[in-house]
C-alpha positions in Angstrom: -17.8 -8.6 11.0 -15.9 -6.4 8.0 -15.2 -3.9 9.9 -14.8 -5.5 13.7 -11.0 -3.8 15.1 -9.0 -4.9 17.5 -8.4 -3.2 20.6 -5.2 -2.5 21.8 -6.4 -2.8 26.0 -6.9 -6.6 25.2 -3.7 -7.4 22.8 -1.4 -6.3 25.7 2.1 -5.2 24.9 3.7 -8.0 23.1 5.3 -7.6 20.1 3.3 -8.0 16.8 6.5 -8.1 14.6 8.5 -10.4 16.9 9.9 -13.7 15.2 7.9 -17.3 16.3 9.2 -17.8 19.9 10.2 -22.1 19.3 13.8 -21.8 17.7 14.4 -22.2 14.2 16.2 -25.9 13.4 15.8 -26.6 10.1 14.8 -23.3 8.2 11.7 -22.2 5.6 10.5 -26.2 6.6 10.4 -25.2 10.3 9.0 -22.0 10.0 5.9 -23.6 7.6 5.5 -26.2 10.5 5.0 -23.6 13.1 2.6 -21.5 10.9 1.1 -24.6 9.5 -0.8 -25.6 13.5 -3.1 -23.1 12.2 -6.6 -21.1 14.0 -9.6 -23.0 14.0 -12.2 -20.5 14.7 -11.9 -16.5 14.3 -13.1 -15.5 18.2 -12.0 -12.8 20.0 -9.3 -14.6 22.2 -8.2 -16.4 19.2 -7.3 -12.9 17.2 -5.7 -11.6 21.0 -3.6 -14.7 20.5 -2.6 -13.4 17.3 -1.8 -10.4 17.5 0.0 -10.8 20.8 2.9 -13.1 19.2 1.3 -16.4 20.9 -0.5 -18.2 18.2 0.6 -19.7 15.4 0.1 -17.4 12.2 -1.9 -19.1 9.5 -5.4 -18.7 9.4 -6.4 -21.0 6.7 -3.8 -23.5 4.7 -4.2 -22.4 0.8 -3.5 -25.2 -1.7 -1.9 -22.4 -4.2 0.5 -19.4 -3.3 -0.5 -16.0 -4.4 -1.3 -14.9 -7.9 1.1 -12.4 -9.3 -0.2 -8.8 -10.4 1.5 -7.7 -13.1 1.3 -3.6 -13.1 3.1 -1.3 -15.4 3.9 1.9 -13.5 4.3 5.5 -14.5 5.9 8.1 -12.4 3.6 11.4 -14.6 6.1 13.9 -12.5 9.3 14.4 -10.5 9.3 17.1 -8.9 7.4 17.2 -5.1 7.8 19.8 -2.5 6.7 16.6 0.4 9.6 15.7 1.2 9.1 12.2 2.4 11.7 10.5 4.2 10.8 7.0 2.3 10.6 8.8 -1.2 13.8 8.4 -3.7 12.4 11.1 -6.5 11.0 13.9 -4.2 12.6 16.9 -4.5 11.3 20.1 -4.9 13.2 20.8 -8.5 12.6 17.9 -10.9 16.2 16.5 -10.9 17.4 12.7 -12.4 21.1 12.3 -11.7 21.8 16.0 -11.1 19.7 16.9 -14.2 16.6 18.2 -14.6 13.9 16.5 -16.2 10.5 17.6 -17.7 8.1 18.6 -15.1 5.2 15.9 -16.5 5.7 12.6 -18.2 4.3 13.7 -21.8 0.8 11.3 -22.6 1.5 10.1 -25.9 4.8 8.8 -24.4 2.8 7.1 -22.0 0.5 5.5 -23.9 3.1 4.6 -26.9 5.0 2.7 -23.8 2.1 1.0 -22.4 1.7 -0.4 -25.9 4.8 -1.6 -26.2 5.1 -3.0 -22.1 5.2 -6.7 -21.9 1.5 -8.4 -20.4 0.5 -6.2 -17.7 -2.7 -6.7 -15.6 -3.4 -3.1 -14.7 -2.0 1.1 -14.7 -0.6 2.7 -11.4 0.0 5.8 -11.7 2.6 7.7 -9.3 2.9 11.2 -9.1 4.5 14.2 -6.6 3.2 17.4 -5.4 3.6 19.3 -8.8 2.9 23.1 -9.3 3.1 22.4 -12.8 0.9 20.0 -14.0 -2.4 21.5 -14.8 -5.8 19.2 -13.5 -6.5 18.9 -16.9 -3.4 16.8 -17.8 -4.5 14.3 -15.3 -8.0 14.2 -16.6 -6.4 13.8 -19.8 -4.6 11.0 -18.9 -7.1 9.0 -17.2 -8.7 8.8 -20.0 -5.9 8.0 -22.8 -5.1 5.0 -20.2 -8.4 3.6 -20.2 -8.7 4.2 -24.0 -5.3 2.5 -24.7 -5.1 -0.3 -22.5 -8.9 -1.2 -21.3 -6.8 -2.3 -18.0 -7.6 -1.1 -14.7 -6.0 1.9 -13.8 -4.8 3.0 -9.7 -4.0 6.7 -10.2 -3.0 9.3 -7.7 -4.0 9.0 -3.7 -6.0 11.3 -1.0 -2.5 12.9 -1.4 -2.5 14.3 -4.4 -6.1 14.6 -4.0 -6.0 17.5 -1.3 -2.8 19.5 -2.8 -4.9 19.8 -5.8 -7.6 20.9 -4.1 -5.9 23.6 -1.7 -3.7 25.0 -5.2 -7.1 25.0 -7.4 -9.3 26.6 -4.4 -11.5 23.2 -5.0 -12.3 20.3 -3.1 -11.8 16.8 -3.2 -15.3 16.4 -4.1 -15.1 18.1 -7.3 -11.6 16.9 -8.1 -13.0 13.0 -7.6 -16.2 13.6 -9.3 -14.3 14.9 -12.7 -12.2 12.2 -12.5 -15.0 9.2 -12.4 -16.8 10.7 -15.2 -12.8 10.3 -17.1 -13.2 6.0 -15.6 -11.0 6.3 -13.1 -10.8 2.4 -11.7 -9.8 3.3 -7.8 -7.9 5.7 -5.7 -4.4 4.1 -4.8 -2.9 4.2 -1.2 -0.7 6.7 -1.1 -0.9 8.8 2.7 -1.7 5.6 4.0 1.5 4.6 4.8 1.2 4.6 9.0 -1.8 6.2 10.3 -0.8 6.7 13.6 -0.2 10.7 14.6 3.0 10.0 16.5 4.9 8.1 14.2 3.9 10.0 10.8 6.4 13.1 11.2 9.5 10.6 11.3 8.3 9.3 8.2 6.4 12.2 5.8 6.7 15.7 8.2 4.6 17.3 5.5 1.8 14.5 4.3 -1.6 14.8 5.0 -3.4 14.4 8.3 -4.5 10.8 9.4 -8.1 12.7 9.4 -7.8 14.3 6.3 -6.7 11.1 4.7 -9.8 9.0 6.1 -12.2 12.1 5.2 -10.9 11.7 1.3 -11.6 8.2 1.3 -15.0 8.9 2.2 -15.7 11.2 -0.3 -14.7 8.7 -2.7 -16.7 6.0 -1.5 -19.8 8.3 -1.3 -18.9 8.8 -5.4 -18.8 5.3 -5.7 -15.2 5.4 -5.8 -13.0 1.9 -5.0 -10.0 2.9 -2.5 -6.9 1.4 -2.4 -5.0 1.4 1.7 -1.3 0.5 2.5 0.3 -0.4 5.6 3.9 0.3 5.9 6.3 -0.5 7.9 9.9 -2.0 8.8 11.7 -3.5 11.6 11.4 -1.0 14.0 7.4 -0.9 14.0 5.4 -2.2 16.9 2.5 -4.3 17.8 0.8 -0.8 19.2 1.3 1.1 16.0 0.1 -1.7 13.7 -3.2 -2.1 15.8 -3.6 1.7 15.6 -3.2 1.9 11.7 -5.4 -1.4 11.5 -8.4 0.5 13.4 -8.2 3.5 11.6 -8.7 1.7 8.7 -11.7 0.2 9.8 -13.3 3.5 9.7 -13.7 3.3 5.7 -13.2 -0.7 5.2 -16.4 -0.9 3.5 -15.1 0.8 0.4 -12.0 -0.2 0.3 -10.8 -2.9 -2.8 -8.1 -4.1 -0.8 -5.4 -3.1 1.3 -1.2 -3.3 0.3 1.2 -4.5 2.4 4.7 -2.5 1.8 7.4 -3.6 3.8 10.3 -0.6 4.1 12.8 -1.2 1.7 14.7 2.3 2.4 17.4 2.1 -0.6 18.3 5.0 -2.1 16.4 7.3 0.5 16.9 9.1 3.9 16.1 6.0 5.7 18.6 3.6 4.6 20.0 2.6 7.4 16.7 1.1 9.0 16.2 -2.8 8.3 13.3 -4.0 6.1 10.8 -6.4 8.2 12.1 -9.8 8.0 9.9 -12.7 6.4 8.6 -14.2 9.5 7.4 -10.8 10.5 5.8 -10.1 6.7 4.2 -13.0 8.1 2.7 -12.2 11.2 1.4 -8.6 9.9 -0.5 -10.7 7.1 -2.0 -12.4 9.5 -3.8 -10.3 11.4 -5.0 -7.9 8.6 -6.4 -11.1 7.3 -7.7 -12.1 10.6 -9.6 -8.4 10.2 -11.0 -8.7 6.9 -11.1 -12.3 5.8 -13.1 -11.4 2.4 -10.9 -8.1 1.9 -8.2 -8.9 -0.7 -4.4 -8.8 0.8 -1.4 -7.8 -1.3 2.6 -7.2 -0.7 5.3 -5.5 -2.4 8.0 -8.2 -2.4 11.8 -7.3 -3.3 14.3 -8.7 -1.1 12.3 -11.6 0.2 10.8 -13.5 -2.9 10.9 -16.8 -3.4 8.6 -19.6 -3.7 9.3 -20.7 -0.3 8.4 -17.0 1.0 5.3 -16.9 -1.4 3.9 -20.2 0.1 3.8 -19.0 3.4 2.6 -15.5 2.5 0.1 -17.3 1.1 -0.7 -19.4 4.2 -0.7 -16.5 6.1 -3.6 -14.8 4.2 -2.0 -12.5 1.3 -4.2 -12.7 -2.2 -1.4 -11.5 -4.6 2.1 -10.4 -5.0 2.6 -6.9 -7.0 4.9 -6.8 -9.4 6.1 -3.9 -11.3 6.7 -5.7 -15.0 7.3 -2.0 -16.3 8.3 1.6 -14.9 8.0 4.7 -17.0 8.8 8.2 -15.6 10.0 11.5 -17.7 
């Protein structure tokens, strides 16, 4: 089933993120030899294996590693009153090196830069929780992004979604359906970063709710909306929380157009000191969301660990495509 969860009474307590438990002799080969003895049928006991660290990780051997998505990014504003701890821009006064910046990325700037971007295959837009930027500027640029590029664009998140709702005195019903009628391709994941209660203050104190985020999402996908979810997570992260966030997202699975993997790569932000996941634990995490949703397209943000070794195993381990930013725009 799409939507069939895991529970966390029959995984147990072991570790989701703990490394393979045969010692590593010879490497990347060793590690694809362990991942390689792969599951033969997707039962129940099979997935508790899984997710409990005991079986190997590969679900089905692909002949070919990911594909590489190619997306050109623009960051529309600076400022963000949010304050999340993973966030490098957020501030509440639109600063870049100690200077301020415009408050919106202008749209013909936008669109001239798109036009001059290498091959991209798609538009993300990013933007924080602005005071400034009207609704109409984002309707705006919806539409000079479709116009310009005839690429896909992932624009804003439940996030963005309910702050413009609460400042407008509108509702994410309205905001959504105004923004279909401008093309908008899908919602992008943004709020979806851990969806477990206990866990989301250390990382965003003033995001959304985990029910506010879900209820969004369903508005969308009444709309006929495409959602985006992410999962992230570092190190630190259990087997408990991952199971949580996995569940919660099988509440609105059947809408979703697939879900991003980001492992924390904390540079530059409060968290810096926290390690990002290591490769063998990218690893296991693929696994079991693709043990979820085998039909249910599986990407990763890849930084520190990219190779071609690292992208045949993520591969083997279930993940569709890699996402990689080719250009990054921001006022």
């Amino acid at each position: 089933m799409l939507c069939e969860s895991f529970s966390q009474h029959e995984t147990g307590p072991h570790c989701l993120l703990e490394p393979p438990s045969r010692k590593t002799r010879h490497g990347v080969e060793h590690l694809h030899m362990t991942i390689a003895q792969s599951l033969t049928d997707s039962s129940a006991e099979a997935r508790r294996r899984l997710v409990g660290g005991t079986a190997p990780m590969l679900l089905h051997p692909r002949p070919h590693p990911p594909t590489h998505w190619r997306q050109a990014k623009l960051i529309v504003t600076r400022g963000c009153w949010a304050r999340c701890e993973f966030c490098h821009f957020s501030r509440f006064v639109p600063l870049s090196q100690g200077k301020a910046v415009p408050p919106v990325l202008g749209i013909p700037d936008a669109v001239a830069e798109l036009q001059r971007a290498p091959a991209f295959d798609g538009v993300k837009v990013v933007t924080g929780l602005s005071f400034q930027a009207p609704l109409e500027y984002f309707t705006h640029l919806i539409q000079a992004l479709r116009e310009a590029t005839g690429q896909p664009v992932q624009a804003f998140s439940a996030v963005e979604v309910d702050h413009l709702a609460r400042r407008l005195a509108s509702s994410a019903r309205e905001i959504l359906t105004e923004w279909k009628r401008q093309r908008l391709d899908r919602l992008g994941p943004g709020g979806a970063e851990l969806l477990v209660p206990s866990v989301r203050p250390s990382l965003a104190r003033y995001r959304i709710s985990v029910e506010r985020w879900l209820e969004i999402h369903r508005v969308a996908h009444s709309l006929g909306l495409r959602t985006a979810a992410g999962l992230m997570f570092d190190a630190r992260t259990t087997a408990a929380q991952i199971i949580e966030h996995l569940n919660r997202l099988r509440e609105v699975c059947e809408g979703l157009d697939h879900i991003e993997l980001q492992p924390l790569e904390s540079a530059q932000t409060a968290l810096t000191p926290i390690r990002p996941p290591r490769l063998d634990q990218l690893l296991r995490v693929a696994a079991a969301t693709k043990t979820l949703w085998p039909d249910l397209p599986l990407h990763i943000h890849l930084r520190s660990i990219a190779s071609a070794d690292a992208e045949i195993l993520l591969a083997d381990a279930g993940v569709d495509r890699i996402i990689e930013t080719v250009l990054e725009v921001q006022p």
